[in-house]
C-alpha positions as CSV (number, residue, x, y, z in Angstrom):
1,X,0.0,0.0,0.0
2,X,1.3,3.7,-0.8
3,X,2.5,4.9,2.1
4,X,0.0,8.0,2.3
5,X,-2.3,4.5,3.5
6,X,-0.6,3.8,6.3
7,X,-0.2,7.8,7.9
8,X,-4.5,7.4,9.0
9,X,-3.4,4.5,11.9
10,X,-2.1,7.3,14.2
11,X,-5.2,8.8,14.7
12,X,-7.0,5.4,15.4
13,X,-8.1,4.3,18.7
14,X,-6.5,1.3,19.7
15,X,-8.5,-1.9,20.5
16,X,-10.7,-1.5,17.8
17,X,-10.7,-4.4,15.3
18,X,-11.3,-2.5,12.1
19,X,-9.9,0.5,11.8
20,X,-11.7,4.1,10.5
21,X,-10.7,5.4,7.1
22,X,-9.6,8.9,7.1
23,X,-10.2,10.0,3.3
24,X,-9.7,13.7,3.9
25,X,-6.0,12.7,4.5
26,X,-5.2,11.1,0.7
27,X,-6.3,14.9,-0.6
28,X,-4.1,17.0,-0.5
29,X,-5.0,19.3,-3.5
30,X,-7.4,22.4,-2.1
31,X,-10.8,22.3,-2.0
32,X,-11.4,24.2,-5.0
33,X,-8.7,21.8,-7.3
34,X,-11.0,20.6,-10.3
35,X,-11.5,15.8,-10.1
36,X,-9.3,15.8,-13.2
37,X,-6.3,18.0,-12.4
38,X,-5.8,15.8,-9.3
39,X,-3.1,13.6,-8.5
40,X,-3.3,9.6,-8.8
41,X,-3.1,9.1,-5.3
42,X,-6.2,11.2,-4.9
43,X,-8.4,10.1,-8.4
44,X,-6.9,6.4,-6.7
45,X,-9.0,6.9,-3.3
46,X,-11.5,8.5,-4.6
47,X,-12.2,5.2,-6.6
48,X,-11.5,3.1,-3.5
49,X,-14.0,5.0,-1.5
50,X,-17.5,4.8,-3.7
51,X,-16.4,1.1,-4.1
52,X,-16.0,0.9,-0.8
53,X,-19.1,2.6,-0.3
54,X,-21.2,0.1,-2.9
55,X,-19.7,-2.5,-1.2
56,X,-21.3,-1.7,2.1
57,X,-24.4,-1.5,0.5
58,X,-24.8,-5.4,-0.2
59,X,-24.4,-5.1,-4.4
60,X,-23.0,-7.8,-6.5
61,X,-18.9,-7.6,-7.1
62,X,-19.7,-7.0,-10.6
63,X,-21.5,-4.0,-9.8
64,X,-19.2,-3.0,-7.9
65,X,-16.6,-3.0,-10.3
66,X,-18.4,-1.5,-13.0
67,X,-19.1,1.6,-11.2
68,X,-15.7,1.9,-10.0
69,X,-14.2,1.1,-13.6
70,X,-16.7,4.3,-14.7
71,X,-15.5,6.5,-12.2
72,X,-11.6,5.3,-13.5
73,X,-12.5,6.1,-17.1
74,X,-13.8,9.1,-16.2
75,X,-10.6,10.4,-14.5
76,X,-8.5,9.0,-17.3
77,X,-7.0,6.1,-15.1
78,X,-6.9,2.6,-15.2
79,X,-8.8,0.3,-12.4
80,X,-8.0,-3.3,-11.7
81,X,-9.9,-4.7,-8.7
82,X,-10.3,-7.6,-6.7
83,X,-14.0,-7.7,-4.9
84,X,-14.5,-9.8,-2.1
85,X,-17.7,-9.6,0.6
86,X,-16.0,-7.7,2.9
87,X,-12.9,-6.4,1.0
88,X,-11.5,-4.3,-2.1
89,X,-7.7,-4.8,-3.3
90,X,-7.3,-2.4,-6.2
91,X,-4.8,-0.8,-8.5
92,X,-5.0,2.2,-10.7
93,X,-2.8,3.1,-13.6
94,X,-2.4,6.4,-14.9
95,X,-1.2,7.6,-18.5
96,X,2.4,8.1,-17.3
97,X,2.6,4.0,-16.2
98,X,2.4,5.1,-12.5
99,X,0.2,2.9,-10.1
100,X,-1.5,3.4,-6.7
101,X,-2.7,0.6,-4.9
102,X,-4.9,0.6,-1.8
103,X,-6.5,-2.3,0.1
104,X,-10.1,-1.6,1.6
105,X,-12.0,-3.4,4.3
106,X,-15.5,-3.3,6.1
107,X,-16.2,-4.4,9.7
108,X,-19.4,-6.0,8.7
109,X,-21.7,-6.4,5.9
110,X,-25.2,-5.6,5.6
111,X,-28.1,-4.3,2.9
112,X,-28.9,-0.9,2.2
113,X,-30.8,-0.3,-0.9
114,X,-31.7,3.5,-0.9
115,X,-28.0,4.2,-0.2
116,X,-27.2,2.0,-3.5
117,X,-29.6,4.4,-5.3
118,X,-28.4,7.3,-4.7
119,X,-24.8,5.7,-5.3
120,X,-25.4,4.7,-8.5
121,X,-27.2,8.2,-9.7
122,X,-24.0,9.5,-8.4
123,X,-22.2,7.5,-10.8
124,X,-23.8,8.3,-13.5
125,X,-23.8,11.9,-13.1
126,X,-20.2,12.2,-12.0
127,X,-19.8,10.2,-15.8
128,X,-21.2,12.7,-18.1
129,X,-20.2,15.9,-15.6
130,X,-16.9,15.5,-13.7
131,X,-15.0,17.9,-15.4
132,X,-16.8,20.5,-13.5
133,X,-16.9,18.5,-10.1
134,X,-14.2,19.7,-7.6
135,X,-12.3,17.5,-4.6
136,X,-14.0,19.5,-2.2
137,X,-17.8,19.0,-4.3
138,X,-17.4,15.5,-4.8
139,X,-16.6,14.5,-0.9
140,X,-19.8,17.1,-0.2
141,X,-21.7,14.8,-2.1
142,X,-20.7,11.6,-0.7
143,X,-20.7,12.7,2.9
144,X,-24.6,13.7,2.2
145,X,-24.9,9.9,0.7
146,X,-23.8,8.4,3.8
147,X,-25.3,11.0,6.1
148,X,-28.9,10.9,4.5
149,X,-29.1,7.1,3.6
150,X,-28.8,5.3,6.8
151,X,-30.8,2.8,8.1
152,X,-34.3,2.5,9.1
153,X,-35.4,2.8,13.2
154,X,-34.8,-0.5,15.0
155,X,-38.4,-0.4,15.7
156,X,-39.1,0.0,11.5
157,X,-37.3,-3.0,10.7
158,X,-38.8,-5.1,13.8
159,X,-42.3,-4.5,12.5
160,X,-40.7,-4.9,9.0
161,X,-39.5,-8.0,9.8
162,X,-43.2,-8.9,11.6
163,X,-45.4,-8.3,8.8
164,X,-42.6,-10.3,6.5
165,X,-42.8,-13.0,8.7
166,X,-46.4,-13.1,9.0
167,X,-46.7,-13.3,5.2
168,X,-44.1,-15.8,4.7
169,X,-46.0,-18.0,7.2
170,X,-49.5,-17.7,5.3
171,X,-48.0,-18.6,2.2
172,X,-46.1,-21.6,3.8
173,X,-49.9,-22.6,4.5
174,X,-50.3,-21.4,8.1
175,X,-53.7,-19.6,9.1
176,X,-54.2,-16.7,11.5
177,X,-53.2,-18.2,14.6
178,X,-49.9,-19.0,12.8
179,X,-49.4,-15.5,11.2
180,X,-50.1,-13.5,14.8
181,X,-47.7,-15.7,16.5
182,X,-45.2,-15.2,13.6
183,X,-45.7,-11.6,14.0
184,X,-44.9,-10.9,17.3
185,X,-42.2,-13.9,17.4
186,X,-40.1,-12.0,14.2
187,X,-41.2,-8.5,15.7
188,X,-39.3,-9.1,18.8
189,X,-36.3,-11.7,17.4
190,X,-35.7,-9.3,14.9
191,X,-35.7,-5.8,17.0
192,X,-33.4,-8.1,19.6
193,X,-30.9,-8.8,16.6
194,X,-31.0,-5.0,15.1
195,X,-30.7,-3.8,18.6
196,X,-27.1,-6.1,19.4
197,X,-25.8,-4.7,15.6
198,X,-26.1,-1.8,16.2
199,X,-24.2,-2.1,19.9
200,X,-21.2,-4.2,17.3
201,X,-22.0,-7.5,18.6
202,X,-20.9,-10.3,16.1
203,X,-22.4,-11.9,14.0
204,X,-23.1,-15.2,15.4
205,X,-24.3,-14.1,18.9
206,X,-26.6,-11.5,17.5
207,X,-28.5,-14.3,14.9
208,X,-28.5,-17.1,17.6
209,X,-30.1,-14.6,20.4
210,X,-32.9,-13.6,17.8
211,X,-33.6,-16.6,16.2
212,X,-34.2,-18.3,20.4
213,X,-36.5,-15.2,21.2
214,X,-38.4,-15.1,18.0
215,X,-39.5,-19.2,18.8
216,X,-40.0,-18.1,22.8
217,X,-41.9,-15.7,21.7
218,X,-43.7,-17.2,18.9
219,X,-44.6,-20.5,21.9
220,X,-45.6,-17.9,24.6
221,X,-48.3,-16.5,22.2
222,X,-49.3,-20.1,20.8
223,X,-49.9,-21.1,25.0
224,X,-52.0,-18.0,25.3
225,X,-53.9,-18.6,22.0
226,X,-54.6,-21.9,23.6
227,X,-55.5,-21.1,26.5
228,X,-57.5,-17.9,25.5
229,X,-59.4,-19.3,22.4
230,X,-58.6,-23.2,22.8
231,X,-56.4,-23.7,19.3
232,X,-55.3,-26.9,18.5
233,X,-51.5,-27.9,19.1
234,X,-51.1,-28.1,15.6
235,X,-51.1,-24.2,14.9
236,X,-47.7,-25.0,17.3
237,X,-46.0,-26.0,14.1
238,X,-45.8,-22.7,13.0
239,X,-43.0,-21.3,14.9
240,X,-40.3,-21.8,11.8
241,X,-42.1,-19.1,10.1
242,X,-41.0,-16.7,13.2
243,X,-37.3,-16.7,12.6
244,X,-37.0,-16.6,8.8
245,X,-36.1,-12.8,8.7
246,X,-32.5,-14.3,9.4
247,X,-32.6,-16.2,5.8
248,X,-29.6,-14.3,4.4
249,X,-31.9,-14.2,0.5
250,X,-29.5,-11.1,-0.5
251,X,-26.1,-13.2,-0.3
252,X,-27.7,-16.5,-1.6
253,X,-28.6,-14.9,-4.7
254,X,-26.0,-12.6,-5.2
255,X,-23.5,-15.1,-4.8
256,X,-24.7,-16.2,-7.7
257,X,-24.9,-13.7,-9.6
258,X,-21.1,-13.6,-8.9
259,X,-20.1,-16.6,-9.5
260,X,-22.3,-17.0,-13.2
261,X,-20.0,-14.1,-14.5
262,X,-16.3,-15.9,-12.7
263,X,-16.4,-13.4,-9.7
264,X,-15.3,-16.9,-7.8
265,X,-13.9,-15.0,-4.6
266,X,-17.0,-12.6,-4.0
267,X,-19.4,-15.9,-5.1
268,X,-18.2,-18.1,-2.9
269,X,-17.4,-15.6,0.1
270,X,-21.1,-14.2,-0.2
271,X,-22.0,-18.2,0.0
272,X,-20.1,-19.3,2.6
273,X,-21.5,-15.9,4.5
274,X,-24.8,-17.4,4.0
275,X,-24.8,-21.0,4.7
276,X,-22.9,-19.7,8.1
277,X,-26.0,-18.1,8.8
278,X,-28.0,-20.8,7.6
279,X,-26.6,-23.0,10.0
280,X,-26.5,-20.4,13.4
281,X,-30.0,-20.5,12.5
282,X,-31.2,-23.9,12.2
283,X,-29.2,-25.0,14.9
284,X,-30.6,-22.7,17.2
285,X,-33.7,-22.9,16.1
286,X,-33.7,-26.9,16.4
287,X,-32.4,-26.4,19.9
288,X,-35.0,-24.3,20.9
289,X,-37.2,-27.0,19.6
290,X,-35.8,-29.6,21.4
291,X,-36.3,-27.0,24.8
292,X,-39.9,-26.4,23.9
293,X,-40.8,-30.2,22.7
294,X,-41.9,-28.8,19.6
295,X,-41.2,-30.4,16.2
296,X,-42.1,-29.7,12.4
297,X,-45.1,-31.0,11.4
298,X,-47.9,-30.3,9.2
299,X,-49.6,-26.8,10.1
300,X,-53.9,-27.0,9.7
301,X,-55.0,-26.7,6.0
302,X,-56.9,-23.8,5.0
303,X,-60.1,-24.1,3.3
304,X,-60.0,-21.8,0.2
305,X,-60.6,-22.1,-3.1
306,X,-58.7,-21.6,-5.4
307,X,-59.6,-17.7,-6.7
308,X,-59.6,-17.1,-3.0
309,X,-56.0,-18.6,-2.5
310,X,-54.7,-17.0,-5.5
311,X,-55.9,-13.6,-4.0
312,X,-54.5,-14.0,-0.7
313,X,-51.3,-15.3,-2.2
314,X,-51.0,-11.9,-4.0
315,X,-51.8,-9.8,-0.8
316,X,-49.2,-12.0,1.1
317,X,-46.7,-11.9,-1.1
318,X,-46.8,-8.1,-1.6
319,X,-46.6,-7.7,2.1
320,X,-44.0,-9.7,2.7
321,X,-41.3,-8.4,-0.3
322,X,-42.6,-4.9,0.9
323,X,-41.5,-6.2,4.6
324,X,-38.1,-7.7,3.3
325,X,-37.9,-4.2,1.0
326,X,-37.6,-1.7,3.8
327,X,-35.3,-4.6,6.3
328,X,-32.9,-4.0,3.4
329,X,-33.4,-0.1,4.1
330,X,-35.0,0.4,0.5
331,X,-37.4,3.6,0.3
332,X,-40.8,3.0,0.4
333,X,-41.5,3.8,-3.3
334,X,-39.0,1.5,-4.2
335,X,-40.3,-1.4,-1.9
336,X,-43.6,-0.8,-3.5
337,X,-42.3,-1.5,-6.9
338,X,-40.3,-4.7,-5.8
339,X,-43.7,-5.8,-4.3
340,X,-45.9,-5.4,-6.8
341,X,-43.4,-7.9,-9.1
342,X,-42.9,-10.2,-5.8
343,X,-46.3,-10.3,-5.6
344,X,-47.0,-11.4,-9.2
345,X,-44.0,-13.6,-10.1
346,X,-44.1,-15.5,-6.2
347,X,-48.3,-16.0,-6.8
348,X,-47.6,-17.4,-10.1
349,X,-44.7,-20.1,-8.7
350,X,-46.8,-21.2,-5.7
351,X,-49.8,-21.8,-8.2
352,X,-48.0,-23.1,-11.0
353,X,-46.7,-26.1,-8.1
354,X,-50.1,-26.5,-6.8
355,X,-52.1,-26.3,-9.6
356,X,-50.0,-27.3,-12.8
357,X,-48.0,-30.0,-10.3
358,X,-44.9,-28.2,-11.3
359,X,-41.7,-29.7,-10.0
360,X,-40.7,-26.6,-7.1
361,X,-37.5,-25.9,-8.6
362,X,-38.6,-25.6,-12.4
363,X,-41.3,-23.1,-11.0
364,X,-38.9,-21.1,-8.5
365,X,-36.7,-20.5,-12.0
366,X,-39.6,-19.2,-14.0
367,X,-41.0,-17.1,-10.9
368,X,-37.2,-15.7,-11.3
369,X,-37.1,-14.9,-14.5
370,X,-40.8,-13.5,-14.6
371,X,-39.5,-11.1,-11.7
372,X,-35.8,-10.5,-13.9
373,X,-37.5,-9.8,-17.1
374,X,-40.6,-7.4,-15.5
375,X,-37.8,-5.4,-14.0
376,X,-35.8,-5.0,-16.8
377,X,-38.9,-3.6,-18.2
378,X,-39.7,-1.3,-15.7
379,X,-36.4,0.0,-14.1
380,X,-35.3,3.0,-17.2
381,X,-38.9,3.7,-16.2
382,X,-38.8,4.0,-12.6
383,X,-35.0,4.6,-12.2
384,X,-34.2,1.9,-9.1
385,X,-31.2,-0.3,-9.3
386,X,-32.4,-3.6,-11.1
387,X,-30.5,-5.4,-8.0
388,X,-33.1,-3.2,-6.0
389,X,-36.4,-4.7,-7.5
390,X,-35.4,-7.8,-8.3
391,X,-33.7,-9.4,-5.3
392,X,-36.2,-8.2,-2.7
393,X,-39.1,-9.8,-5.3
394,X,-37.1,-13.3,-5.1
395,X,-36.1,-13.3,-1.8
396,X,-39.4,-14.5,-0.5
397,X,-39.4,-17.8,-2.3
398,X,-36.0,-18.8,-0.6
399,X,-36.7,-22.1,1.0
400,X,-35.5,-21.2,4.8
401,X,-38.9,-23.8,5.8
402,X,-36.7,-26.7,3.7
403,X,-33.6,-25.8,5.1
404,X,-34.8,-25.5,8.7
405,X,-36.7,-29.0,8.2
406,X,-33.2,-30.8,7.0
407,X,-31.2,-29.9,9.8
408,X,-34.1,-30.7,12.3
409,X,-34.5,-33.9,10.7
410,X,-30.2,-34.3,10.9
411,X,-30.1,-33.3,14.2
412,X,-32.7,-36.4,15.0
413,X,-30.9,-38.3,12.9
414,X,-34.0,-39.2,10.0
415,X,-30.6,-38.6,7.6
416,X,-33.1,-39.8,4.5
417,X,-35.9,-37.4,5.3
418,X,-32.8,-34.5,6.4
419,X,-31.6,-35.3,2.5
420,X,-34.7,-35.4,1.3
421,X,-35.7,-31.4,2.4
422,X,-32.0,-30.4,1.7
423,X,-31.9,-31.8,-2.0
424,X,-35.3,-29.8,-2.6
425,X,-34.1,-26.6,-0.9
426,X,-30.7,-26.6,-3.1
427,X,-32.6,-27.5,-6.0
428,X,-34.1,-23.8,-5.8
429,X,-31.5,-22.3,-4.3
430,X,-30.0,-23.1,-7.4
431,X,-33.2,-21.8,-10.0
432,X,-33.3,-18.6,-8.5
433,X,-30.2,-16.9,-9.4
434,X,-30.1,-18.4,-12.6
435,X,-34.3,-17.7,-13.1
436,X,-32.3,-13.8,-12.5
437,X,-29.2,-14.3,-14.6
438,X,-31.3,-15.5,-17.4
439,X,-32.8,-12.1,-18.0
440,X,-30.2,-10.6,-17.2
441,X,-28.5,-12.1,-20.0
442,X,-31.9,-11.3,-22.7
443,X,-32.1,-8.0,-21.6
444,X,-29.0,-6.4,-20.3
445,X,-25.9,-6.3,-23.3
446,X,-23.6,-5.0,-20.6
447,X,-24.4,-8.1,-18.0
448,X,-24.3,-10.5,-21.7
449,X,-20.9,-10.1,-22.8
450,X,-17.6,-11.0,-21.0
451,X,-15.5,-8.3,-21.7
């Protein structure tokens, strides 16, 4: 690393695992100096920082680079980059065959769709008007990024994460009783898990300690719908539905996403990121089980026909990407959109199993590529990231019920029925990214050549 990368540790406070990045300190040009008469080192980290920045937002590493790569071309430099989930190794080359290379890191990773917005219109803009933009303009633009794009209210994302929840449950075939003990169960889980990230706890403790309060929660309210309005044990069952606000949907699918276009190190990072939390999850979730002598089992059928189901479907479905929309801090116009294509593309996958006895997988690719091609359509209209509308729309037919079931059934040792839901669950796992890479590759030239 140049050695202007190494002067920001002196003003760190010790102890502190990742340390701050100073970016004031690589400028050394006034204020006023116009982007291009700037030196490498500063056109250098200035690149470094908005990837860093998309980074942090949850995007792709091919989104990544390609917004860095614009913001290179634009300064007349030369970006080579190496993406991971939580890191950025780059070098720039300039005209006169110097280089500048930095290495970037963040603490944690997380999704934050509105800041992605206003990221990528930043992007665009700086494109067609940096010769104009000053040091001091630019950094004024990217500080108001980060200072008026942070996440929701704990409490937001809690209820967020409730009427999510709730949703998911209905469409897994629960009833009410199911979907107001999901509710309260994800309400408080999920404002117990926002509450220890935003005190820094790690990752593991904060997913295992919401996951065991969201099925406490979700069994307290079962015992009192019991004993207030005498449901059956059954409606018990429901408590997976309470904890699936942990199924990581955003890394399962762009991982890949990554990995279809050879961005092996983000892909299988963003993977391994997931199945981690997969498993904190399902273990916890099992144990809690165990604890509560509950077990998975078949939840009460409803009684609707089929127009009836088709409608509810629709309502659910919008609800819940809505829900899933704003956890990943999208704005609410934004969430709208994405749930108006969840709540077609999902309604047409759960109908096309149930009514056309459509294998799950085959119908979880074309709910994909329903939801890929519809936003392809409408994002030049609307002007959202397509990673923005499309993810969120998908992320609701992410098995978490299969995946929960296989490790219950492991952890009891039924390995053939454990195989059984685990086979199933990877076999959509699978469809869905490639449901979105397949209209990705009809409809987007940039996303269908290699180069």
């Amino acid at each position: 690393m140049d050695e202007n990368s190494t002067s920001q540790e002196e003003h760190h406070i010790s102890g502190h695992h990742h340390m701050r990045i100073h970016w004031k300190e690589f400028f050394k040009s006034p204020d006023d100096t116009l982007i291009k008469d700037t030196t490498l080192v500063e056109k250098g980290s200035l690149v470094g920082r908005i990837g860093l920045m998309l980074l942090e937002c949850g995007t792709g590493a091919w989104r990544v680079r390609d917004s860095m790569n614009t913001i290179s071309r634009a300064l007349d430099i030369t970006c080579s980059a190496d993406i991971g989930l939580l890191t950025i190794s780059y070098t720039c080359f300039d005209v006169d065959n110097k280089s500048y290379s930095q290495t970037l890191s963040l603490p944690s990773t997380g999704v934050n769709m509105n800041k992605l917005n206003k990221l990528e219109d930043f992007v665009r803009r700086f494109e067609t008007e940096n010769e104009y933009w000053t040091i001091g303009g630019v950094h004024h633009e990217l500080n108001q990024i980060e200072r008026h794009t942070q996440t929701y209210p704990i409490a937001i994302s809690a209820l967020s994460a409730g009427i999510a929840c709730a949703s998911f449950i209905f469409l897994l075939g629960g009833g009410l009783p199911e979907m107001i003990c999901t509710f309260f169960g994800a309400v408080i889980g999920n404002y117990l898990r926002e509450y220890m990230g935003k005190k820094k706890i790690t990752l593991v403790a904060k997913i295992a300690a919401g996951v065991a309060v969201s099925c406490a929660v979700y069994f307290l309210c079962f015992k009192l719908g019991q004993l207030c309005f005498g449901w059956s044990y059954s409606h018990a069952y429901g408590y997976i539905g309470a904890m699936l606000y942990v199924i990581p949907g955003f890394p399962f699918i762009t991982s890949g996403l990554d990995m279809s276009k050879l961005d092996m190190r983000s892909g299988l990072e963003r993977l391994a990121y997931a199945i981690l939390t997969i498993l904190i999850a399902t273990m916890v979730g099992w144990g809690m089980a165990t604890a509560l002598s509950l077990k998975p089992g078949s939840i009460p059928e409803l009684q609707l026909n089929p127009l009836a189901l088709t409608i509810f479907r629709l309502i659910a479905s919008f609800c819940g990407v809505y829900g899933f929309s704003i956890m990943f801090n999208a704005k609410p116009s934004m969430a709208a959109v994405a749930a108006i294509i969840g709540a077609f593309s999902n309604t047409l996958r759960l109908n096309l199993v149930e009514f056309n006895h459509l294998p799950a997988a085959l119908a979880a690719f074309i709910g994909a590529l329903i939801a890929g091609l519809i936003a392809s359509f409408v994002r030049d209209k609307v002007g959202f990231p397509r990673i923005a509308i499309t993810v969120p729309a998908i992320v609701i037919m992410v098995p978490g019920l299969y995946m929960y079931r296989a490790v219950f059934n492991f952890g009891v040792t039924n390995i053939n029925i454990g195989a059984y839901w685990i086979m199933n669950a990877l076999m959509i796992i699978n469809a869905l990214p490639i449901g979105l890479l397949t209209a990705r590759i009809l409809t987007d030239p940039k996303w269908r050549h290699a180069d």
